[in-house]
Backbone as a printed PyTorch tensor [residue, N CA C, xyz], in Angstrom:
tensor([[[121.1560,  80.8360,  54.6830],
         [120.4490,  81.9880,  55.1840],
         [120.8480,  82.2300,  56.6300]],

        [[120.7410,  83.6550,  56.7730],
         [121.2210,  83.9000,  58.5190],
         [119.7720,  84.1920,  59.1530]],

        [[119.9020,  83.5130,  60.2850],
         [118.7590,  84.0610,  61.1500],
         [118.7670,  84.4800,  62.4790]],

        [[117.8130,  85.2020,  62.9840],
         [118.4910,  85.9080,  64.7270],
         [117.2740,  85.2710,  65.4850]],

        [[117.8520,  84.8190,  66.9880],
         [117.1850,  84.0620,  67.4740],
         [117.2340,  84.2170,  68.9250]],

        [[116.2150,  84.1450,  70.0680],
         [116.7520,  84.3250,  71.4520],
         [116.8480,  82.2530,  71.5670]],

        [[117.3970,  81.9880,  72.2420],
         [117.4610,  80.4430,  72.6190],
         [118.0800,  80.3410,  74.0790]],

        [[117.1840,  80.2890,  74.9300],
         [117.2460,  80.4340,  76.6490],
         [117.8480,  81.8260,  77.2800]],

        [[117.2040,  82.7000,  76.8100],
         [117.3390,  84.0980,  76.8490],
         [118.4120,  84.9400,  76.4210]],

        [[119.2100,  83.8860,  75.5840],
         [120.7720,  84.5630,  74.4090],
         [120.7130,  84.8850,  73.4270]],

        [[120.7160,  86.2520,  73.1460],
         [120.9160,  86.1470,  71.5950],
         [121.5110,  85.4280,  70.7210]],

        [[121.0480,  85.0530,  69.6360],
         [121.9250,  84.0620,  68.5320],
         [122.2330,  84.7800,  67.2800]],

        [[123.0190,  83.8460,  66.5120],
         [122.9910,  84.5330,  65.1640],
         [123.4440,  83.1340,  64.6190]],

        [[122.7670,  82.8950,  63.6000],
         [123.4040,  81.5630,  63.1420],
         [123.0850,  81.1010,  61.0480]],

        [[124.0700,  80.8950,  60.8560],
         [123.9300,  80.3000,  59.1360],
         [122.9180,  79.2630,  59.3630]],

        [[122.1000,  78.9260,  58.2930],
         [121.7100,  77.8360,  58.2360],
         [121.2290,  77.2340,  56.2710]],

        [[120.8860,  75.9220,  56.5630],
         [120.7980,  75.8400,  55.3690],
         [119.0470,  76.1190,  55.1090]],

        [[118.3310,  76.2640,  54.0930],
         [116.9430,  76.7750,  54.1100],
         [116.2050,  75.7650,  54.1000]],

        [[116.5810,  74.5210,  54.3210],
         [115.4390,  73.0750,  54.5640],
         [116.0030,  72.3810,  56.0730]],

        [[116.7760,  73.4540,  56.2540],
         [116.8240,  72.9910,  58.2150],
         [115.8780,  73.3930,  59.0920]],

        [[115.7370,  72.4780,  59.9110],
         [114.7610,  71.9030,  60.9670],
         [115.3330,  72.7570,  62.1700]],

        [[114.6800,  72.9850,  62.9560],
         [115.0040,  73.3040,  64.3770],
         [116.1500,  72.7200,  65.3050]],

        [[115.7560,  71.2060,  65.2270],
         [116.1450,  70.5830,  65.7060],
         [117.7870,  70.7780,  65.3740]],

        [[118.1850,  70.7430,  64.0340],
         [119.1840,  70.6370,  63.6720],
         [120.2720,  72.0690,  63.6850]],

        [[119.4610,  72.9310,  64.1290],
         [120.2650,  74.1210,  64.5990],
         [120.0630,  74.3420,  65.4640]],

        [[119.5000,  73.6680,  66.5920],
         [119.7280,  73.5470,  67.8940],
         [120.8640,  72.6090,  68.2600]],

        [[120.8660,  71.7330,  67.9040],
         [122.3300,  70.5030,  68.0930],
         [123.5180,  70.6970,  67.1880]],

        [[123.0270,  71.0860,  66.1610],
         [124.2450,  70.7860,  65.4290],
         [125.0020,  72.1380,  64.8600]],

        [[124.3270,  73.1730,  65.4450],
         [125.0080,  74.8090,  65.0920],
         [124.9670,  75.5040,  66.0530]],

        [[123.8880,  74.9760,  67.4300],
         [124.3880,  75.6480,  68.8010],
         [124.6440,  75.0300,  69.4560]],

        [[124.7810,  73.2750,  69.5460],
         [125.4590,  72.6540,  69.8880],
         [124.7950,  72.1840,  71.5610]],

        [[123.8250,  72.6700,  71.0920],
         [122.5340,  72.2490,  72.4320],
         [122.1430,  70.7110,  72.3800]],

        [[122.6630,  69.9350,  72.8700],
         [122.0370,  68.5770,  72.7340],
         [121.0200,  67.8810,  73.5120]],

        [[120.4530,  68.4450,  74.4720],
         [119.4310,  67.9760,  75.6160],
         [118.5950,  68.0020,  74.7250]],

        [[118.1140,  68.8490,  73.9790],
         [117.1490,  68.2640,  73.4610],
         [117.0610,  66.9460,  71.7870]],

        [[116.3220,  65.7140,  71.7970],
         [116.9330,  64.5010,  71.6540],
         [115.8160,  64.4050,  69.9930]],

        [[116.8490,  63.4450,  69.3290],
         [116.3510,  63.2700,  68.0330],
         [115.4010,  61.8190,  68.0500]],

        [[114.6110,  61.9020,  68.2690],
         [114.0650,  60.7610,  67.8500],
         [113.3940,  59.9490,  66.6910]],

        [[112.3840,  60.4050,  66.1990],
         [111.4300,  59.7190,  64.8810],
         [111.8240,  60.5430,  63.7580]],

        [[112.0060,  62.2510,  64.0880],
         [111.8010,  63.0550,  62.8530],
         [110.4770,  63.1250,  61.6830]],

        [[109.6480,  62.4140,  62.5140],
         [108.0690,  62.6840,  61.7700],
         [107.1970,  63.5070,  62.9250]],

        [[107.6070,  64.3730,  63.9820],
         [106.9080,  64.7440,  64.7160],
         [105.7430,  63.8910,  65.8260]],

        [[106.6190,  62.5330,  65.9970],
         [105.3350,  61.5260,  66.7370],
         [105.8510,  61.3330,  67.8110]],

        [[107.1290,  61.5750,  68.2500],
         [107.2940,  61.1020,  69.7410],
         [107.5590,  61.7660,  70.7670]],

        [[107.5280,  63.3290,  70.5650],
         [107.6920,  64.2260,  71.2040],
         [109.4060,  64.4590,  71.7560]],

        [[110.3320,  63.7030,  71.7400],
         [111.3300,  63.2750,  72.3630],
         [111.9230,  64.7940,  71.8460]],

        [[111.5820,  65.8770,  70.7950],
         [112.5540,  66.8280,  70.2770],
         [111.7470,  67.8970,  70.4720]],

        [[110.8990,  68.0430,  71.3620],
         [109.9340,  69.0910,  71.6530],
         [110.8940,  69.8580,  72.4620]],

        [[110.5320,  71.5290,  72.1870],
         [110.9640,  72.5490,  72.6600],
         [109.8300,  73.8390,  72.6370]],

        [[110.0860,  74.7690,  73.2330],
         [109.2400,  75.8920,  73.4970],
         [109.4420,  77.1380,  72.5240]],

        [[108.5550,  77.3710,  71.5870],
         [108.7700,  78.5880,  70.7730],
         [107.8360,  79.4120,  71.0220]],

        [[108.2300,  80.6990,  71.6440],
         [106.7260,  81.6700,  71.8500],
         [106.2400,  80.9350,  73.0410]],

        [[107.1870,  80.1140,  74.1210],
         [106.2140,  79.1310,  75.2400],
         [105.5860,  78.5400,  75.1080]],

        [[105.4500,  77.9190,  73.6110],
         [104.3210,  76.5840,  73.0500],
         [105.3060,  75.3560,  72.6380]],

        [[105.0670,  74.7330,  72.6370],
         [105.5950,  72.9900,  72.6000],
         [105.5010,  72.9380,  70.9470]],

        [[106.8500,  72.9750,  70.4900],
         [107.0880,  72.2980,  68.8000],
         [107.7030,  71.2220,  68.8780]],

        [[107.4700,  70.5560,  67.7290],
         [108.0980,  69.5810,  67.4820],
         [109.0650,  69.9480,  66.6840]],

        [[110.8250,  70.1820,  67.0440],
         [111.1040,  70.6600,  66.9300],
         [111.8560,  70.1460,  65.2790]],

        [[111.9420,  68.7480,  65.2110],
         [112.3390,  67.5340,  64.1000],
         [111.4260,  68.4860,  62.5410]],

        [[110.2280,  69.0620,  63.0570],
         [109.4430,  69.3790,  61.7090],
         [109.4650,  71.2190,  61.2330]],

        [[109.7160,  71.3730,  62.7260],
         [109.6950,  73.6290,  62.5500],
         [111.0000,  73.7850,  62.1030]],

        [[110.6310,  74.6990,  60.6440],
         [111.8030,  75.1860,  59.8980],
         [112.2930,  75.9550,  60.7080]],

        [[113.7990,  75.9330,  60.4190],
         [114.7930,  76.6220,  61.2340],
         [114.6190,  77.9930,  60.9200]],

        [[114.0880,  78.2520,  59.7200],
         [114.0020,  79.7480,  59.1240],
         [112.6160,  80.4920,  60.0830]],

        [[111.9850,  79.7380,  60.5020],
         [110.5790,  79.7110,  61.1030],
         [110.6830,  80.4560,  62.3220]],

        [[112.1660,  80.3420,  63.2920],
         [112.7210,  80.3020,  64.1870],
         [113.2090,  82.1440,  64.2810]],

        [[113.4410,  82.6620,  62.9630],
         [114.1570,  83.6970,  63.0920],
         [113.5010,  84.9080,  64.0040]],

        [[113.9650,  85.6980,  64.7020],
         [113.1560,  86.3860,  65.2460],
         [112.0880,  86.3380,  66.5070]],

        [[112.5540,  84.5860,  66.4270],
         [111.7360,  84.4270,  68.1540],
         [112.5160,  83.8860,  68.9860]],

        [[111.7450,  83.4870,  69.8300],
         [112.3060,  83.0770,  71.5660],
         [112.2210,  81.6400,  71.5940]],

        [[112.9340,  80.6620,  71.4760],
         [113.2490,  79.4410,  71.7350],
         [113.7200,  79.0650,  73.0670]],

        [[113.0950,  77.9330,  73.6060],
         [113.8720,  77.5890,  75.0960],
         [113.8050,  75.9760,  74.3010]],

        [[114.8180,  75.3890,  75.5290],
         [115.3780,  74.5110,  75.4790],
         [115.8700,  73.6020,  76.9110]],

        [[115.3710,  72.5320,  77.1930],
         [115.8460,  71.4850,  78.0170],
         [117.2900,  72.1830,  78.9990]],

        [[118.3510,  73.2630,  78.3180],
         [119.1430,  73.3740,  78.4960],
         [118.8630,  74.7530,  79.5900]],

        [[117.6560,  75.4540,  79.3040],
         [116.8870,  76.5220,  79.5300],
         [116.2550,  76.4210,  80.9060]],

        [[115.7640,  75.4210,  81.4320],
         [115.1690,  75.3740,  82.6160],
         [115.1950,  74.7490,  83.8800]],

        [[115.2590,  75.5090,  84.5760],
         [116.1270,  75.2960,  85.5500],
         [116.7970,  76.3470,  86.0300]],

        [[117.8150,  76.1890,  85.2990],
         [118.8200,  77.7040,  85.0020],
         [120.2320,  76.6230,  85.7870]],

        [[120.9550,  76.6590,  87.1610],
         [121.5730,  76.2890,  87.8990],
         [121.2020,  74.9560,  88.8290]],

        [[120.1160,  74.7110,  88.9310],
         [119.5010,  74.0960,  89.8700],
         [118.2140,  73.6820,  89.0140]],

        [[117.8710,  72.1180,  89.0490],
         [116.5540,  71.5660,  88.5800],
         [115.4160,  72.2840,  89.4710]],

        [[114.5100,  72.2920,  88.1820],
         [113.4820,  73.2240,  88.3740],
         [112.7580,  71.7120,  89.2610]],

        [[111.4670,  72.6020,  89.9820],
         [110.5480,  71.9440,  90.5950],
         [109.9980,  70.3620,  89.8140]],

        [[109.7040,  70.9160,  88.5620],
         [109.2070,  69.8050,  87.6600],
         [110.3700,  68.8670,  87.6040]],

        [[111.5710,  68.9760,  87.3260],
         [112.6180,  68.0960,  86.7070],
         [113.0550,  67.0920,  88.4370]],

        [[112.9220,  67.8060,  89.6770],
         [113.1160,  67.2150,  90.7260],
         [112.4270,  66.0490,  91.3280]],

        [[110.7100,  66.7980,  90.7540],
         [109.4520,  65.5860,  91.3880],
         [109.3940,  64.8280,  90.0900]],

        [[110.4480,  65.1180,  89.0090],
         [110.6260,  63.6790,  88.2910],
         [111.7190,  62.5280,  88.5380]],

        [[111.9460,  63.3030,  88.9320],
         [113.5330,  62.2030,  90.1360],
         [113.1720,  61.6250,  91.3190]],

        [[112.0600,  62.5930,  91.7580],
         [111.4590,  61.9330,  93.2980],
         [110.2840,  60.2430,  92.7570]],

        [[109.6550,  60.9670,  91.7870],
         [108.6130,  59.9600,  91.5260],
         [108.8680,  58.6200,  90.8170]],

        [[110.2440,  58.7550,  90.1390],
         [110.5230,  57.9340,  89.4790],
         [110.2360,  57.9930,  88.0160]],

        [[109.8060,  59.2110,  87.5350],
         [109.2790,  59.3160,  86.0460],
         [110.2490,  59.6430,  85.3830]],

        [[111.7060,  59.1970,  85.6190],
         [112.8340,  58.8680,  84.5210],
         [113.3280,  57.8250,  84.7510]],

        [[112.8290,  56.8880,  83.4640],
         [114.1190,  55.7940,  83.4880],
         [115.3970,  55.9890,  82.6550]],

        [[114.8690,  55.7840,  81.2020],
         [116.3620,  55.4820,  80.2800],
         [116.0330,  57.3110,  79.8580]],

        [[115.6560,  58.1500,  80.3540],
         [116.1500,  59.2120,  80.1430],
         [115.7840,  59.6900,  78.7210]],

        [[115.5560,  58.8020,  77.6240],
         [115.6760,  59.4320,  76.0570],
         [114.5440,  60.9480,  75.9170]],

        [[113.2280,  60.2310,  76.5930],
         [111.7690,  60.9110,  76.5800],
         [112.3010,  62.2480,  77.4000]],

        [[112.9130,  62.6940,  78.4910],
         [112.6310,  63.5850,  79.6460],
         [112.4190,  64.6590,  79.2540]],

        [[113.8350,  64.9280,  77.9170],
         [113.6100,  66.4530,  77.9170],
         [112.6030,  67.0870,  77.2750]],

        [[111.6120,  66.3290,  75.9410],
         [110.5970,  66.8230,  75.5340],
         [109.2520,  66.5650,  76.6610]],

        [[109.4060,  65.5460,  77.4890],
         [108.1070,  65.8380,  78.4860],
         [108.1650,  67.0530,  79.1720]],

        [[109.7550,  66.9410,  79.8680],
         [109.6350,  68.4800,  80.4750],
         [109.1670,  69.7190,  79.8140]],

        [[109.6150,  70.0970,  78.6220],
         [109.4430,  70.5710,  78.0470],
         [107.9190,  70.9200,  77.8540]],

        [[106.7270,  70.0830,  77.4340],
         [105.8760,  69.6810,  77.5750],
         [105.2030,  70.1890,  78.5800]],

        [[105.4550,  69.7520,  79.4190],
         [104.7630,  70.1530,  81.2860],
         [105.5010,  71.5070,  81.7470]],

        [[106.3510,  71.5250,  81.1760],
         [106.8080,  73.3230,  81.4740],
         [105.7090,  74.3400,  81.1680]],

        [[105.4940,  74.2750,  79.9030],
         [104.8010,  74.9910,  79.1590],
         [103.0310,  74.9660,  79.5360]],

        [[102.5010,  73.3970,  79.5850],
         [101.3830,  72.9880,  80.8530],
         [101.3230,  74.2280,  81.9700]],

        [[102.2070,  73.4930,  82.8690],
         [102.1270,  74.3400,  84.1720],
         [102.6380,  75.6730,  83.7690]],

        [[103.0390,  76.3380,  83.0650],
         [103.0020,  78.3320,  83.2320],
         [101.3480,  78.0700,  82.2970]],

        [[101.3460,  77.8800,  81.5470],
         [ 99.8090,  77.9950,  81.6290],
         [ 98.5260,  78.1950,  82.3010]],

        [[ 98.5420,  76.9260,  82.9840],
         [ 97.3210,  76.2790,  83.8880],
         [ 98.1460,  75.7800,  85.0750]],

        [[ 97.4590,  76.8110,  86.3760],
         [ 97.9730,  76.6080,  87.8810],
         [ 97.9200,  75.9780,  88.0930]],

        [[ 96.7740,  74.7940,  88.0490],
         [ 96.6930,  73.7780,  89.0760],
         [ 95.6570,  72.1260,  87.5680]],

        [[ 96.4280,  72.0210,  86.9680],
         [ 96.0580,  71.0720,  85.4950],
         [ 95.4710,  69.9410,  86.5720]],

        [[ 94.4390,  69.3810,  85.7880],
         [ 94.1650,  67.8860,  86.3380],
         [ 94.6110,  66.9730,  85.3890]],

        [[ 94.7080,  65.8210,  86.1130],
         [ 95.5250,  64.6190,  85.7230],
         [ 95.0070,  64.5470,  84.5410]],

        [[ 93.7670,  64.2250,  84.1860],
         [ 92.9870,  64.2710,  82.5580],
         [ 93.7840,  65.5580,  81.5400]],

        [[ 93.8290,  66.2720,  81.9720],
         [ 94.9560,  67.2990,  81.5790],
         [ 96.2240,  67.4190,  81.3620]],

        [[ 97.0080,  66.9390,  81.7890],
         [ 97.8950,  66.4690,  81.6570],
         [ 98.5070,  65.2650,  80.8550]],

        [[ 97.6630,  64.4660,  81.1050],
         [ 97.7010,  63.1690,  80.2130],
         [ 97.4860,  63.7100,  78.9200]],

        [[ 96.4750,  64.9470,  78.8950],
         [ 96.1670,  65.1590,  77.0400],
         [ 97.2530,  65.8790,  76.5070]],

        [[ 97.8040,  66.6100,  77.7950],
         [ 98.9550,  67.2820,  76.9310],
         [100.2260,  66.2930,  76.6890]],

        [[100.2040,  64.9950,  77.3920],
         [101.2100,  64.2010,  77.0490],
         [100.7440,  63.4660,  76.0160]],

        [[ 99.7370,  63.7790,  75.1480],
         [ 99.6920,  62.5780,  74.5210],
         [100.3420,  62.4470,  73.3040]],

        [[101.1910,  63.6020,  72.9170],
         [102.4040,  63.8660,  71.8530],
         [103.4660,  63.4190,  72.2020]],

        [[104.0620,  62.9610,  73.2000],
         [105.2680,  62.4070,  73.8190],
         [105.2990,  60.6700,  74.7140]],

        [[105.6470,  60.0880,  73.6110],
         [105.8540,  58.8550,  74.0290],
         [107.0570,  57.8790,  74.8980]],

        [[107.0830,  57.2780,  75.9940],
         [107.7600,  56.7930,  76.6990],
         [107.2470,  55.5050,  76.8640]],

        [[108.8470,  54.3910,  76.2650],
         [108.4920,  53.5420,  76.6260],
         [108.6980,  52.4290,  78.0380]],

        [[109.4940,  53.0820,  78.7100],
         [109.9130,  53.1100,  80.3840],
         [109.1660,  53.1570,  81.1440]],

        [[108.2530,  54.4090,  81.6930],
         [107.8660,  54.7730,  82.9680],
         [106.1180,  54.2220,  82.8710]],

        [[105.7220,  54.2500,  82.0130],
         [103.9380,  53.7390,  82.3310],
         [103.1820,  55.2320,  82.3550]],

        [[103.7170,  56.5890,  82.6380],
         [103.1360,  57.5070,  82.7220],
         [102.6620,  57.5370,  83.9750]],

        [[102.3720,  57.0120,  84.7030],
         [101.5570,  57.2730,  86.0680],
         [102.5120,  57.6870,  86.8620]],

        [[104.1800,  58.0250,  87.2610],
         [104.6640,  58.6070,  87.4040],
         [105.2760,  59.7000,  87.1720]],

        [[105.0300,  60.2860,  85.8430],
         [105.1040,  61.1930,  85.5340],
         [103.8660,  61.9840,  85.6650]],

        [[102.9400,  61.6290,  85.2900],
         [101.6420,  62.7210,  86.3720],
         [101.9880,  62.5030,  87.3770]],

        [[102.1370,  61.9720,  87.8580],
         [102.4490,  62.4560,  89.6660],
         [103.2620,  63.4060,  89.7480]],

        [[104.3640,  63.4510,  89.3360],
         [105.3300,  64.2280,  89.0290],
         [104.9990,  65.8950,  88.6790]],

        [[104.1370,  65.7230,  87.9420],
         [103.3830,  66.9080,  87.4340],
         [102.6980,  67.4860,  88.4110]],

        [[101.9030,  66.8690,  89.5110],
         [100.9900,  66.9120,  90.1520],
         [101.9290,  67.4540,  91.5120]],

        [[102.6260,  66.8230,  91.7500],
         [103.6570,  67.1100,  92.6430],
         [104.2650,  68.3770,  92.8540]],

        [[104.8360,  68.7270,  91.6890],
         [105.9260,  70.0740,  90.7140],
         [104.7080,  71.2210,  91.6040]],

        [[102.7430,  70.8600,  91.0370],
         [102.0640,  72.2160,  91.1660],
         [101.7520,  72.0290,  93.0280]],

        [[101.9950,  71.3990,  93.6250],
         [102.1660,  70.8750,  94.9970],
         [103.3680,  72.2530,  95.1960]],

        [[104.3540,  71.8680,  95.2310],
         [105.7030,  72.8510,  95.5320],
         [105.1510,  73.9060,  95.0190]],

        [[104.5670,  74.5730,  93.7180],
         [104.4620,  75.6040,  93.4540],
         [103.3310,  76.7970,  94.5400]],

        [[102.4960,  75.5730,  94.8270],
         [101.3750,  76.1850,  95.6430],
         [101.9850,  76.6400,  96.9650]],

        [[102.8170,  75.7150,  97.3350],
         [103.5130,  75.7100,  98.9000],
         [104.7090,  77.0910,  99.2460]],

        [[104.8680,  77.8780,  97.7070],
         [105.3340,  78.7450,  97.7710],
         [106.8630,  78.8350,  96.8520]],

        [[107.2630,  77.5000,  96.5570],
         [107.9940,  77.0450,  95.7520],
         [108.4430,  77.3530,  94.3810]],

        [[109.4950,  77.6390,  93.6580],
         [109.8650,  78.1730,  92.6690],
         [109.1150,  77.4410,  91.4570]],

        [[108.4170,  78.2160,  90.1920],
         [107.8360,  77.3190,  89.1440],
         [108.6790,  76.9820,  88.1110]]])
């Protein structure tokens, strides 16, 4: 089946087969790989992406599901230059082995255009779909906390 798709503000056009996953026509037919395969039961968040600006898991949303909307992607934000969030995760230390980043970002992207100023209890609930076994999390809220710091100060979101 063909389906039409925006994926970080590009039009697409892409074959797919009709029991494909998101995930798998994001990597393996647009060749987007930031965002990362992990469990494929929807539990670790590691393949989360933004459809409509909401956080899927992207291992379980049919690719057919996809046709006709707006997908972003790990590959998506930022643009040229790490966004605020992806920087005060470099400052804080809330990347180690890297596997988790792009579905947290992902994650807290979507958080913060939401809700201006999230509290930590907030944040934590929206992480609680994305598992890392590296950082402890307490750097990555900071991180979060940080990102709406720069944003307030006048800083790009």
């Amino acid at each position: 089946m063909k389906i039409r798709l925006q994926v970080n503000g590009r039009a697409e056009q892409v074959e797919i087969e009709p029991r494909e996953v998101l995930l798998d026509v994001l990597r393996d037919r647009l060749f987007l790989t930031g965002t990362k395969d992990g469990c494929r039961e929807g539990e670790c968040g590691a393949c989360t992406v933004l459809v409509e600006g909401r956080p899927v898991a992207s291992c379980l949303y049919p690719g057919g599901s996809a046709h006709g909307r707006s997908v972003e992607t790990i590959e998506g934000i930022g643009g040229e230059t790490l966004s605020p969030l992806q920087n005060a995760l470099l400052e804080t230390g809330g990347v180690q082995c890297g596997f988790c980043t792009p579905g947290i970002v992902m994650t807290l992207t979507a958080l913060l255009r939401a809700e201006s100023d999230p509290s930590v209890d907030r944040i934590r609930e929206a992480l609680s779909g994305n598992l890392c076994r590296c950082t402890g999390y307490a750097a990555i809220v900071r991180a979060a906390r940080q990102a709406v710091g720069c944003r307030e100060q006048g800083g790009p979101s």
